[in-house]
Backbone as a ProteinNet text record, in pm:
[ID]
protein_1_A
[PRIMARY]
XXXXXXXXXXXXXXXXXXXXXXXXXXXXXXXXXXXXXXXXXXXXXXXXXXXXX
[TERTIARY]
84.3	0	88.5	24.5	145.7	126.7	188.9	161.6	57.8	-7.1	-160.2	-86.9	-111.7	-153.8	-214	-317	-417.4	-423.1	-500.7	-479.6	-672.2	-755	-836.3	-896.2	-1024.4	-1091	-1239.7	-1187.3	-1191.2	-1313.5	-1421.2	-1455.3	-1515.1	-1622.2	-1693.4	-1826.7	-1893.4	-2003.1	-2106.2	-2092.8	-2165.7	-2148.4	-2061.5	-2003.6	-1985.4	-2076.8	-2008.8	-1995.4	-2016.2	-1999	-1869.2	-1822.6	-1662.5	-1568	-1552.8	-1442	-1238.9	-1198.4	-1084.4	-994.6	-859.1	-820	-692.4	-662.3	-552.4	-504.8	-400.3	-352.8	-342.4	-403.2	-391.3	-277.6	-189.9	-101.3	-126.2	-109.1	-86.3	32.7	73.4	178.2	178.5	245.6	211.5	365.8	395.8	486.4	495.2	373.6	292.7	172.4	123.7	-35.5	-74.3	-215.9	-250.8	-229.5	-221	-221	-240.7	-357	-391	-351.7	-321.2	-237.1	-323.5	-379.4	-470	-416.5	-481.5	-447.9	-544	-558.9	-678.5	-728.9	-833.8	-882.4	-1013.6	-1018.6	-1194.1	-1268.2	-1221.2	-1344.6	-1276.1	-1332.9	-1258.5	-1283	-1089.2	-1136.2	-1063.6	-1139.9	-1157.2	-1035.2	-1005.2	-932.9	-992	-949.1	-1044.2	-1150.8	-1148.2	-1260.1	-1167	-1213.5	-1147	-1166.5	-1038.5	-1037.9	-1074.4	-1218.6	-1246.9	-1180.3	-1140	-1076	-1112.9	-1234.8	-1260.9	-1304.7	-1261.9	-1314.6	-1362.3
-118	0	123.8	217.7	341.7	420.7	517.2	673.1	748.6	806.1	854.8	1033.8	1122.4	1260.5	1366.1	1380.2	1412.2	1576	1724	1798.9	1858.9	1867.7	1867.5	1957	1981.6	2126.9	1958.6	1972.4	1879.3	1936.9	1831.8	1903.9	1800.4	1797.3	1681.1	1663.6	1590.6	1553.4	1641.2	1681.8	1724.3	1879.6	1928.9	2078.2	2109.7	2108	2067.2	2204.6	2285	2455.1	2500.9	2441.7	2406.4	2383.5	2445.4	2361	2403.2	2345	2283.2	2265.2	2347.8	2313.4	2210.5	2119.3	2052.1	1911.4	1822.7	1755.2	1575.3	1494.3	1338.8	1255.3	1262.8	1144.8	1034	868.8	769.7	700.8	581.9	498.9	358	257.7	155.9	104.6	258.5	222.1	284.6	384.9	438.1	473.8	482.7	477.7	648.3	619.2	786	889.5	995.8	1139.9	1210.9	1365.1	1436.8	1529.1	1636.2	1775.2	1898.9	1968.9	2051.8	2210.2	2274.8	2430.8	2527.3	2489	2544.3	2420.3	2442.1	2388.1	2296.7	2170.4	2121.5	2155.3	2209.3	2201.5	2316.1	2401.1	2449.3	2357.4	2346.7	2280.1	2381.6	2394.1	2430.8	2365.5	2454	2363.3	2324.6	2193.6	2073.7	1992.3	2053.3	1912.9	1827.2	1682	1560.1	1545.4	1514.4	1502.7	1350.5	1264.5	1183.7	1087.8	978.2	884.7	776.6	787.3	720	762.6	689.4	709.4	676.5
0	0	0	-86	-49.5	27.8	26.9	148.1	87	160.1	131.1	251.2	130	221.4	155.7	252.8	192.2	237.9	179.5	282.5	270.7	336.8	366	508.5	454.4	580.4	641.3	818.1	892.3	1013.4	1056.4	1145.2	1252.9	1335	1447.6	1428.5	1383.2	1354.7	1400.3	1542.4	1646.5	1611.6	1550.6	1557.4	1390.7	1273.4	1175.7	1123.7	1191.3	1125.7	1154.4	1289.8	1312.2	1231.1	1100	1017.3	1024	1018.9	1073.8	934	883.2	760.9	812.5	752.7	794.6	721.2	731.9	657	752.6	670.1	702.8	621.1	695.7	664.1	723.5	573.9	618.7	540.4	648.6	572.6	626.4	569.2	664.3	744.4	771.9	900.1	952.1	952.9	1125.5	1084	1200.8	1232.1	1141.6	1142.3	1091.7	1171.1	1073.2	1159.4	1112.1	1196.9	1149.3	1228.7	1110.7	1143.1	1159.9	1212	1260.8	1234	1201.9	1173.2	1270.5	1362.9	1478.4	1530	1617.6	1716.3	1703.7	1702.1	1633.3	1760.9	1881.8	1991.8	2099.8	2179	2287.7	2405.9	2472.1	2580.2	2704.6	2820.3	2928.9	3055.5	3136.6	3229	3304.9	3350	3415.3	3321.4	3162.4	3115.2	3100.2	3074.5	3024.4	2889	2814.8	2704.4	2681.6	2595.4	2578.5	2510.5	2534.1	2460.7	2405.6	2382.4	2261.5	2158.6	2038.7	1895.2	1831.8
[MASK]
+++++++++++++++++++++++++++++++++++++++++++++++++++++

């Protein structure tokens, strides 16, 4: 499989007016990643950042 990068405006299902410009790299000798140009959510001190996906 080859390297995949993609660059793309990103956002959260829940928030979709939220949009987010930024870049997804993949390869298959590391996991994905997405590169963010701002913020998809404000977080607060003391929220918990959720971990699942």
């Amino acid at each position: 499989m080859k390297s995949i990068e993609e660059n793309g405006v990103w956002f959260l299902s829940n928030n979709p007016e939220n949009k987010v410009y930024g870049r997804l790299t993949f390869s298959t000798d590391e996991p994905p990643k997405l590169y963010l140009i701002g913020p998809l959510q404000e977080v607060q001190c003391g929220d918990r950042i959720p971990h699942t996906f």
